[in-house]
C-alpha positions as a LaTeX table, in Angstrom:
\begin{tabular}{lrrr}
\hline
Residue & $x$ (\AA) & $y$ (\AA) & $z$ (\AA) \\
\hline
Unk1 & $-17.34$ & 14.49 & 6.09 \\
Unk2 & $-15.63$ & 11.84 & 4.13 \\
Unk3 & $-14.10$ & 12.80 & 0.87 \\
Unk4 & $-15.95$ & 9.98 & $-1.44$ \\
Unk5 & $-15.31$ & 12.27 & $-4.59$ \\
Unk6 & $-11.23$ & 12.03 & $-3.81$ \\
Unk7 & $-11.71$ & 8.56 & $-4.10$ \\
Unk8 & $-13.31$ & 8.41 & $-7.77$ \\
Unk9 & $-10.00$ & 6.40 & $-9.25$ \\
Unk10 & $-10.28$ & 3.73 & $-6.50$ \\
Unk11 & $-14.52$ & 3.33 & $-7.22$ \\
Unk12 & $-13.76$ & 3.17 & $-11.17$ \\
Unk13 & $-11.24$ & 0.21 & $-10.48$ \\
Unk14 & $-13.69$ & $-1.75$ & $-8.61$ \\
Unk15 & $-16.12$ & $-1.27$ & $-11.36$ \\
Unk16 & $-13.29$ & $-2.50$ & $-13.86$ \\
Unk17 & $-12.61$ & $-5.45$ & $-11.61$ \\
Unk18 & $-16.49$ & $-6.24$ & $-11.28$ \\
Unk19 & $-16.77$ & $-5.73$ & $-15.10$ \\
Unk20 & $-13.83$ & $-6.96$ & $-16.64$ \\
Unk21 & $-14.83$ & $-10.91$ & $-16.06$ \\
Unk22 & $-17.80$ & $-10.87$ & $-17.18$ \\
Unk23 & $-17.12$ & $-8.89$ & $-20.39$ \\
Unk24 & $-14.51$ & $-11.75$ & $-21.02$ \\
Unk25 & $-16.62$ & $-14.37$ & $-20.59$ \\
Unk26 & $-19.28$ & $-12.75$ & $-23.08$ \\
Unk27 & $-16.45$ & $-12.18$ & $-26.11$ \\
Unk28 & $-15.62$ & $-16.08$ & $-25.45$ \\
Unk29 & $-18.53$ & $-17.51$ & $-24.64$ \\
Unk30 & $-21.27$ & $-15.39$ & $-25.30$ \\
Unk31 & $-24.92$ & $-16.14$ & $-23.47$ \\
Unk32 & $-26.54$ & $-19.10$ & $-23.19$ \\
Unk33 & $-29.66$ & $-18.51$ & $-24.64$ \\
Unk34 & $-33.29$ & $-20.37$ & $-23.78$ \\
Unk35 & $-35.61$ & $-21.09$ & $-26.35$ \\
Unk36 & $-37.65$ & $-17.53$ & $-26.11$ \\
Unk37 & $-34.34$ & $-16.65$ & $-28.57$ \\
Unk38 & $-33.41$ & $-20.24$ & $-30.10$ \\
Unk39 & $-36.88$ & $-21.35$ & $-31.09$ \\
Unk40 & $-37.10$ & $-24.82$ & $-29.89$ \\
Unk41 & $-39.06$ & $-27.09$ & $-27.17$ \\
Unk42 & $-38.27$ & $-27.55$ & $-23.69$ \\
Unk43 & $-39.79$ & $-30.39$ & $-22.76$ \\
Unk44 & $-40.01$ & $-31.42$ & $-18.82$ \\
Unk45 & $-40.55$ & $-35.33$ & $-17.15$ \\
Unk46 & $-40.27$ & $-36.91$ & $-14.25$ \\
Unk47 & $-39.69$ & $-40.58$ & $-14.32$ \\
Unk48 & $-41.23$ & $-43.30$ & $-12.10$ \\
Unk49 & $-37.39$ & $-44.35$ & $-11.28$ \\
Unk50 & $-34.12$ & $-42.12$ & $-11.62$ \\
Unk51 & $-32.56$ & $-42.38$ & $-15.02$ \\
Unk52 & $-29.30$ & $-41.83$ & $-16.19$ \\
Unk53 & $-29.16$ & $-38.39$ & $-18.55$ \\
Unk54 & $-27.25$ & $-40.79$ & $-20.90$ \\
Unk55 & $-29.45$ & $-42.96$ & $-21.31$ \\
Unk56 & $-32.00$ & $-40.01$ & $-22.35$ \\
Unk57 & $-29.63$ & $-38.87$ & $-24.57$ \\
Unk58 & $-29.32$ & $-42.35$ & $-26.53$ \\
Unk59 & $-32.82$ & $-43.10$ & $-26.50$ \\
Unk60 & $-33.67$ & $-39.70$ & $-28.05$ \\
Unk61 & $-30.72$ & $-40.03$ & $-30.93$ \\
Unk62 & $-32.17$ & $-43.13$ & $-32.16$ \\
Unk63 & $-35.45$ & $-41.51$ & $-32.18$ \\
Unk64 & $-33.94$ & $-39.20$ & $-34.74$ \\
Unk65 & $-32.97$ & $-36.24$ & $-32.24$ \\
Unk66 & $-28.94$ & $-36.24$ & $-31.55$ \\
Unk67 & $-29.14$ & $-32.55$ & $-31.24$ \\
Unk68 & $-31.06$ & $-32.92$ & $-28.18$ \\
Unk69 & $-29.58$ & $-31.74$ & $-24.75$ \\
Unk70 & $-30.73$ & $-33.27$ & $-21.79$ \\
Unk71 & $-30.04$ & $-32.30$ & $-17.62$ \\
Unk72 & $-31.43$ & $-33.64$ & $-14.48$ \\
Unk73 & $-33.83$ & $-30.97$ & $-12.36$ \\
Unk74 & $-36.00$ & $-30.96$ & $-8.97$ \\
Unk75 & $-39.50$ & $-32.39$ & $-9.70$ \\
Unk76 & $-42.58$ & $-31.95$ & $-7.39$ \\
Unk77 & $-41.70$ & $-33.16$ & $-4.13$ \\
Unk78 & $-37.85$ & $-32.42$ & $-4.60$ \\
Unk79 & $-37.98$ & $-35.97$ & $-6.94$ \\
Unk80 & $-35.69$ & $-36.27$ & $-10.12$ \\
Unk81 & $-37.13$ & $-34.63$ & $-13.16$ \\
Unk82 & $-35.46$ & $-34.48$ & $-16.68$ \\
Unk83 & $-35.12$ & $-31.42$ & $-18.50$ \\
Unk84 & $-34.83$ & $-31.79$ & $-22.40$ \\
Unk85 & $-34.00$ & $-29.32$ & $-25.30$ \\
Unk86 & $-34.46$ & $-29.85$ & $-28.66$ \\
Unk87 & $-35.66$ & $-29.08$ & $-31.89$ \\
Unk88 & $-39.57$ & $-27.96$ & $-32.51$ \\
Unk89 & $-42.21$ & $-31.04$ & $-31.47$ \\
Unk90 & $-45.54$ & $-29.64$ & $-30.94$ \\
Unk91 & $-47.97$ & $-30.83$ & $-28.78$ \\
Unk92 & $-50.65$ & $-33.78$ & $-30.06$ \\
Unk93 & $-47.98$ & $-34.20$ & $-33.01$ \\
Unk94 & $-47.29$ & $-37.96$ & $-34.41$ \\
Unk95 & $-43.63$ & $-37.12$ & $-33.84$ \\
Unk96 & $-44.28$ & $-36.37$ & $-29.93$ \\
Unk97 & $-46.84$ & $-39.07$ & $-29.74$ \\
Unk98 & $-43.70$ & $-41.66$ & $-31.37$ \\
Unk99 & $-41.20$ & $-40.22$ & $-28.74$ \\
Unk100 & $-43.18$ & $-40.66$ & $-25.77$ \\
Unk101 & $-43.64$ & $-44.45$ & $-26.80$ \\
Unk102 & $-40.12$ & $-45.06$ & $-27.40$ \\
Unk103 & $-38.95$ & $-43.23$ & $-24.46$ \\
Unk104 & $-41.57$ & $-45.16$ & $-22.16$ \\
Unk105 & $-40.27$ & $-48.20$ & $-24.00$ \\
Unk106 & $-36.68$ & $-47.63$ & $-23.26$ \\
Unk107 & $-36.77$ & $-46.33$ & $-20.06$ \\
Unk108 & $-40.27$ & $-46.40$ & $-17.99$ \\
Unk109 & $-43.25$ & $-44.68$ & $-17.71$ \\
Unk110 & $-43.11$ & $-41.05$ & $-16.95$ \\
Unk111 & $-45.26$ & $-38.07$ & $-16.06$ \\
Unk112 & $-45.27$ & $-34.87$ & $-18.44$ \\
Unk113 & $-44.34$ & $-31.98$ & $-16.36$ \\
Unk114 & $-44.67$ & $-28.94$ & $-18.80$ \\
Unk115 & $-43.51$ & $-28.68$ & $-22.18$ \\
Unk116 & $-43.03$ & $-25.17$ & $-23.96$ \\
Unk117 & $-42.41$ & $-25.16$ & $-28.06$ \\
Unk118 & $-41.36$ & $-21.71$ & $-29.84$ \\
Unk119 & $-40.75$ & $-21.25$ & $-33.51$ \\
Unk120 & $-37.86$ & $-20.10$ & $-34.56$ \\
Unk121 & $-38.93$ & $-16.87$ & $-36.33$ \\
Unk122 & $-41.10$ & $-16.29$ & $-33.32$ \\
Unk123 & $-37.53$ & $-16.55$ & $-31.25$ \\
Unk124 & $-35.66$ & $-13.97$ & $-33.29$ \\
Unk125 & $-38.30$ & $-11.57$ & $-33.45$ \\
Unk126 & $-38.40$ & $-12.02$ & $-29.71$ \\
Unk127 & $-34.65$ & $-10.92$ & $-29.61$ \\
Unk128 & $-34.72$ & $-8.28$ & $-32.27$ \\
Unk129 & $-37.25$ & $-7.03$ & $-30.16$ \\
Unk130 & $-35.36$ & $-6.97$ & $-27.03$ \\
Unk131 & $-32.53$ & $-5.63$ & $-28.28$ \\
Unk132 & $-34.49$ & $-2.81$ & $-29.55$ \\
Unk133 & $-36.01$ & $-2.09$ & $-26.39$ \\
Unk134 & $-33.23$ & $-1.74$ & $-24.81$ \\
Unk135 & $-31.97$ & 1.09 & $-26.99$ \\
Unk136 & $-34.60$ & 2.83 & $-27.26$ \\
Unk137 & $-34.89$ & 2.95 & $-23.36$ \\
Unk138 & $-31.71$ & 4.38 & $-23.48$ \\
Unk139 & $-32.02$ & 7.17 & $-25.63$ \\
Unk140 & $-35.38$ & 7.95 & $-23.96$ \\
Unk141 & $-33.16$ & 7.98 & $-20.80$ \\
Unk142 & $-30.49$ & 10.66 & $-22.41$ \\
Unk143 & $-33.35$ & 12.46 & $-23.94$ \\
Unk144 & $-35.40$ & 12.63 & $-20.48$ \\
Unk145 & $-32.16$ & 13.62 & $-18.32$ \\
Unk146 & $-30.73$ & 16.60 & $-20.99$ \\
Unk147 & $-34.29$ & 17.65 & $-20.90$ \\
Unk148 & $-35.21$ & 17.36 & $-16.90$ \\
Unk149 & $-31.85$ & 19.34 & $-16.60$ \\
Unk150 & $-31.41$ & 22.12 & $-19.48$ \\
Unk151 & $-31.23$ & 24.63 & $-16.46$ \\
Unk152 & $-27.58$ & 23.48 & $-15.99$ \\
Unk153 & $-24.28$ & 24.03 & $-18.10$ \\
Unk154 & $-24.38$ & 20.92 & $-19.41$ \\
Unk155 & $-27.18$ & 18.82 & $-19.46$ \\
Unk156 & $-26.58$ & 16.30 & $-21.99$ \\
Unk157 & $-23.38$ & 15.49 & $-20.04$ \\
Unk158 & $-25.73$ & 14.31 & $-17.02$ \\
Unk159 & $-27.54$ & 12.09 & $-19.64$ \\
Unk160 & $-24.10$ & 10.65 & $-20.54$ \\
Unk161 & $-22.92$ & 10.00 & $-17.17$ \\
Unk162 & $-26.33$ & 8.51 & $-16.60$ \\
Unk163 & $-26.42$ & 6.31 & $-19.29$ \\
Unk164 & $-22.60$ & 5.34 & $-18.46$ \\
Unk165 & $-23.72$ & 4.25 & $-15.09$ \\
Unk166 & $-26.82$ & 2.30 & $-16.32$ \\
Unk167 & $-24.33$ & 0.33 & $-19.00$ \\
Unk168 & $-22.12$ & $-0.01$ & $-15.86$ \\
Unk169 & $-25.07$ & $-2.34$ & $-14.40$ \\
Unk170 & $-26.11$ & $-3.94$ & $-17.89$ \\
Unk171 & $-23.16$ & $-5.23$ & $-18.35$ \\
Unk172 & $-22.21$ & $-6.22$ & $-14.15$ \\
Unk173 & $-25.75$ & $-8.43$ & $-15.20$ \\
Unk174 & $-25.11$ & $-9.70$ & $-18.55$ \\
Unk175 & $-21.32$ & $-10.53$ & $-17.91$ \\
Unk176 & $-22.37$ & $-12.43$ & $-14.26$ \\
Unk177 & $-25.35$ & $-14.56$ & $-16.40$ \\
Unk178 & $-22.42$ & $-15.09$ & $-19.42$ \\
Unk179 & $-20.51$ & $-16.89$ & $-16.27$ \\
Unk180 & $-23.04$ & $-18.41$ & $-14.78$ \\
Unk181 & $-24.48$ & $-19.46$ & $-18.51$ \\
Unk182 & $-20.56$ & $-21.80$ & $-18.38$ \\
Unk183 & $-20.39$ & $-22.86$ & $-15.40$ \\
Unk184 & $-23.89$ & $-23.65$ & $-14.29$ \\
Unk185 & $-26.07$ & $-23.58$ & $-17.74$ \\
Unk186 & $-28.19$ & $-20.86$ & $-16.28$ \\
Unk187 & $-29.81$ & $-19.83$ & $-19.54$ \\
Unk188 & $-31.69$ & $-16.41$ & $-20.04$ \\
Unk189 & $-35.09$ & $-15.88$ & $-21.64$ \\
Unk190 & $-37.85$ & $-13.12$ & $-22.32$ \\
Unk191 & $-38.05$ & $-12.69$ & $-18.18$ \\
Unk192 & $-34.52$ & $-11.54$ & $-18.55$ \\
Unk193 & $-35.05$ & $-8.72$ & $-20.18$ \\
Unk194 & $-37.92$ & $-7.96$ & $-18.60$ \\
Unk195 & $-35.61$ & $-7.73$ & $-15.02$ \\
Unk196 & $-33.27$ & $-6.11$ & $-17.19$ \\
Unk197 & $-35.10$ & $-3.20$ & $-18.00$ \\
Unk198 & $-36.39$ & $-3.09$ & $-14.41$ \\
Unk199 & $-32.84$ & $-2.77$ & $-13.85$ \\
Unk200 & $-32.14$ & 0.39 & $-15.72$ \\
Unk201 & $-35.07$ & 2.27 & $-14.43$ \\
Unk202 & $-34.13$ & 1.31 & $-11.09$ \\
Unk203 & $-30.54$ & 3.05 & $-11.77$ \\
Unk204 & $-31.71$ & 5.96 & $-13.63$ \\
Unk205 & $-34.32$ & 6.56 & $-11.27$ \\
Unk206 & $-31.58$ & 6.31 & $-8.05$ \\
Unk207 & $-29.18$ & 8.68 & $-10.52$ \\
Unk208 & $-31.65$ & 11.10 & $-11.08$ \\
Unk209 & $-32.05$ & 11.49 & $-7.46$ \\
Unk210 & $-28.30$ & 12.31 & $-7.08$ \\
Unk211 & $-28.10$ & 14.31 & $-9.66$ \\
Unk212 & $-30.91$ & 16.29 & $-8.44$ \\
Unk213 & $-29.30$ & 16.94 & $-5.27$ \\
Unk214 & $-26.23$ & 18.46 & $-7.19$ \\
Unk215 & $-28.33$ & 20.68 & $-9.26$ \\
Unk216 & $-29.94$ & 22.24 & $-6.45$ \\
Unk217 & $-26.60$ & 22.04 & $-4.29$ \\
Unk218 & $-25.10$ & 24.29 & $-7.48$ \\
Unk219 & $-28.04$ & 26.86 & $-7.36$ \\
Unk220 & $-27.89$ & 27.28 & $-4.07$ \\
Unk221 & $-24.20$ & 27.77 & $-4.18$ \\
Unk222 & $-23.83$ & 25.80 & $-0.85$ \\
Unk223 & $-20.06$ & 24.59 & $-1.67$ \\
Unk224 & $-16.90$ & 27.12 & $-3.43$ \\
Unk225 & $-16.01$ & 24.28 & $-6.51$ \\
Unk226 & $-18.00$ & 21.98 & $-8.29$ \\
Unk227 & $-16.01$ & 18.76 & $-6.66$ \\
Unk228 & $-17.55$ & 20.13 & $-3.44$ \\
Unk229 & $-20.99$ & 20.19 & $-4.01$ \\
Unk230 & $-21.24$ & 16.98 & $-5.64$ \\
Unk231 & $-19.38$ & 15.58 & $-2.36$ \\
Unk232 & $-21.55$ & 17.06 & $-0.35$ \\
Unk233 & $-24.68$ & 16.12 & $-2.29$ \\
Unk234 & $-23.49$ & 12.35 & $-2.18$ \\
Unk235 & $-23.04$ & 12.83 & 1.93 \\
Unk236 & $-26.72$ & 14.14 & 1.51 \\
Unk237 & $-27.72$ & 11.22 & $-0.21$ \\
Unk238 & $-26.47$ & 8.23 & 0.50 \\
Unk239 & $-27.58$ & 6.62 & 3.24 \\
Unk240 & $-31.27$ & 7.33 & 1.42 \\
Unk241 & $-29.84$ & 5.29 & $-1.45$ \\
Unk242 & $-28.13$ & 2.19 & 0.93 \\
Unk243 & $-31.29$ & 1.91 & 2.74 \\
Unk244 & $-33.55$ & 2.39 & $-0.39$ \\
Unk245 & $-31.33$ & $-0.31$ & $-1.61$ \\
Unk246 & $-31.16$ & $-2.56$ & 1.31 \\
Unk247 & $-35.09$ & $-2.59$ & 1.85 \\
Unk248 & $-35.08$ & $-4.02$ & $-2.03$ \\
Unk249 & $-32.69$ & $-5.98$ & $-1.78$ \\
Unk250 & $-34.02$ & $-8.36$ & 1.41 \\
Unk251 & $-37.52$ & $-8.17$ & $-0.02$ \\
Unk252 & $-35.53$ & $-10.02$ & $-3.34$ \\
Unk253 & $-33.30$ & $-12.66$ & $-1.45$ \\
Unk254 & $-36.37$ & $-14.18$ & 0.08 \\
Unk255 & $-37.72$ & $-13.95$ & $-2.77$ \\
Unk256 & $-34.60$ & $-15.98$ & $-4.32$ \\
Unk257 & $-34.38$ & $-18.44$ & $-1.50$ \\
Unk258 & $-37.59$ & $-18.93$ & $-0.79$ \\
Unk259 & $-39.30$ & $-18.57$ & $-4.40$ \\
Unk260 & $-40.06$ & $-20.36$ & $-7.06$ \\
Unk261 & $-37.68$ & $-22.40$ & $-9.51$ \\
Unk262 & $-39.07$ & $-20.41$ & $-12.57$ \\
Unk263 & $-38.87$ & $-17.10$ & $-11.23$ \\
Unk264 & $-35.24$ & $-17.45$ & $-9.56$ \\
Unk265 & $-33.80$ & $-16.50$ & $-12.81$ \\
Unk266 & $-35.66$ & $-13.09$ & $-13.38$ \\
Unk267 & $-35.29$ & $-12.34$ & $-9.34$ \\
Unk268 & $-31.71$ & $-13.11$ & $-9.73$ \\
Unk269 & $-31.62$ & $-10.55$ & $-12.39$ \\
Unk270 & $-33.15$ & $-7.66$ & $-9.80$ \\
Unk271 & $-30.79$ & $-8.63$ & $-6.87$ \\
Unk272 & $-27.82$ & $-8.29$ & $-8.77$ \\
Unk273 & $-28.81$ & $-4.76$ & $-10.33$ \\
Unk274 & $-30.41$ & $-3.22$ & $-7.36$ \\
Unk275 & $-26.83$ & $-3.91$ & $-5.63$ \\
Unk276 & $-25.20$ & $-1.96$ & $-8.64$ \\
Unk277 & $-27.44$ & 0.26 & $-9.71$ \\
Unk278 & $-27.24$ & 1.68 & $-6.00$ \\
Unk279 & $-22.96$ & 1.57 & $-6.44$ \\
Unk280 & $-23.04$ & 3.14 & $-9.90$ \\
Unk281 & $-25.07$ & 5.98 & $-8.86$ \\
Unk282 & $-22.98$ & 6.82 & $-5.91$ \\
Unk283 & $-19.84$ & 6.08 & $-6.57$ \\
Unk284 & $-20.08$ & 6.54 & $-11.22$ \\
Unk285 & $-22.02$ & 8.48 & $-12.44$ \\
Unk286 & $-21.46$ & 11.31 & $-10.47$ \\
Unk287 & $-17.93$ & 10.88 & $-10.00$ \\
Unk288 & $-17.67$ & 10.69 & $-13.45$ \\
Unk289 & $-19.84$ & 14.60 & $-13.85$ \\
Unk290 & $-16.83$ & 15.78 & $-11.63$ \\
Unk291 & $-13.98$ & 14.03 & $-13.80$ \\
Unk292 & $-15.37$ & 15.66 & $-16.73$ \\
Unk293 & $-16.09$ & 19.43 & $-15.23$ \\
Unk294 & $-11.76$ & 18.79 & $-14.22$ \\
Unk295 & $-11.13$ & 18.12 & $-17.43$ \\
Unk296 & $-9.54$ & 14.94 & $-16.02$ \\
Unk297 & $-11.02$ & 13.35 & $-19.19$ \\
Unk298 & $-10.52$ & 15.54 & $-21.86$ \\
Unk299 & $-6.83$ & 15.16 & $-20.54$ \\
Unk300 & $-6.77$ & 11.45 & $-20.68$ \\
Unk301 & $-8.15$ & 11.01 & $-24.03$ \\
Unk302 & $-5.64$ & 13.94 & $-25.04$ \\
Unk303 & $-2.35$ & 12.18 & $-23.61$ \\
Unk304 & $-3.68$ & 8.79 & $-25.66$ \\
Unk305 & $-4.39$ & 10.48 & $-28.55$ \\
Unk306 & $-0.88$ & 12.74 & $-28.56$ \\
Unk307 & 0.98 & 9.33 & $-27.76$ \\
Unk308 & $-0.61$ & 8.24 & $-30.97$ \\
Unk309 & 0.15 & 10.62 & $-33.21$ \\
Unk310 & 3.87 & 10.34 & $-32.00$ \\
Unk311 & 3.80 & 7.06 & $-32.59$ \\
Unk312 & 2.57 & 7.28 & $-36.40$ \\
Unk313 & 5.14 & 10.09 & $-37.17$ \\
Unk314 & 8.37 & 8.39 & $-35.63$ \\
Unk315 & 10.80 & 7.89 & $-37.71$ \\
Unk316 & 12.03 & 4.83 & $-38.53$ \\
Unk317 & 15.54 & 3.30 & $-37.75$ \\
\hline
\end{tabular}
């Protein structure tokens, strides 16, 4: 029986290496946010003839709107459509009525393929919100887990490990949309969070089951230490959670590939999670229950924390 336990060290670093990009790109760029948290109007045309983005971009600034941002998409049919951002316009208004004349003046008739306006106010309420959903799902998650196992020696330390494991897959999400956000203007919205939080319960849900396994491994007394049991829990387990996984994940990359362009976003969002919260529960959260129960982290935090104390009483020269 392979020995994944032994291997904990080498599973943490590929989470680190996974991680580590993404969390960079987030402290220097941040997210590139859609106008469910900016407020704002995206407004989408398609042209009789192609037209230059530029060209867009001048005729709206002497309309009055310089802050605009404008990008070319696929239309019906696979033909050119233009994608523009800017500030408020509602629909019927004299100030959308005066745009779509000089626009059509300045470069052709068009067709209106959606446009979408949201108030500022309404957009930070909208992230407030999210934000707070996300926290409380996670300490309804700690709660849950401590609770579901109060039989064991521990329990709240399965809720942390848990929780570790789903912020292992928040931010392999957030940090690979921060990227994509740069280099392809892939912008997230109130869908995103929605796949988000599909997310977590996905990993909590595949955690639970592993953790299950252990608890009833540990009753049972089936292995002589507790880096046993959870070894042989995870051999017990595994291949239910890589086919589980699998099953998910090809349903999703048809759905990707073969979907459409306004869900690709929020399916993107599930593929990418489903693929770690299946690695985090295998190979994170319970590795981390046996790194703990070693002491291996009390130790660690121990040596850092004695290194700094030396450090502030050194003498000095």
């Amino acid at each position: 029986m392979t020995h994944l336990v032994g291997k904990r060290y080498l599973w943490f670093t590929i989470s680190l290496l996974v991680i580590v990009p993404g969390v960079i790109s987030l402290i220097l760029f941040g997210l590139k946010l859609g106008i469910d948290f900016t407020g704002g109007t995206l407004w989408e045309l398609e042209f009789e003839s192609n037209v230059d983005t530029a060209d867009v971009q001048t005729a709206l600034a002497d309309a009055g709107y310089s802050g605009a941002t404008v990008q070319t998409s696929s239309g019906d049919g696979g033909k050119q459509s233009i994608l523009i951002r800017m500030e408020e316009i509602q629909q019927g208004s004299p100030e959308k009525l005066a745009l779509q004349t000089t626009l059509t003046n300045r470069l052709g008739s068009f067709r209106e393929l959606q446009i979408e306006s949201i108030g500022a106010s309404v957009g930070n309420s909208i992230r407030n919100r999210a934000i707070l959903a996300v926290g409380l799902a996670s300490i309804g998650i700690l709660l849950y887990i401590a609770y579901a196992f109060r039989n064991t020696q521990n329990p709240f330390l399965y809720g942390i490990c848990a929780l570790i494991a789903m912020l292992h897959d928040v931010l392999v999400v957030v940090g690979i949309f921060s990227i994509l956000g740069e280099i392809a203007d892939v912008e997230i919205n109130a869908l995103f969070v929605t796949a988000l939080l599909t997310v977590i319960g996905f990993s909590v849900h595949d955690t639970i089951v592993v953790f299950d396994r252990i608890r009833e491994n540990l009753s049972h007394g089936t292995s002589p230490n507790f880096e046993e049991t959870v070894n042989y829990s995870l051999a017990q387990t595994i291949v239910r959670s890589i086919n589980t996984s699998v099953t998910v994940t090809l349903t999703l990359l048809a759905l990707f590939l073969y979907g459409g362009e306004s869900t690709r976003e929020f399916v993107l969002v599930l593929l990418i999670g489903v693929v770690s919260g299946t690695y985090s529960s295998i190979f994170n959260a319970s590795q981390l229950l046996v790194a703990w129960e070693n002491g291996e982290i009390q130790r660690f935090f121990g040596r850092s924390r004695g290194r700094g104390e030396r450090a502030a009483v050194a003498p000095s020269r």
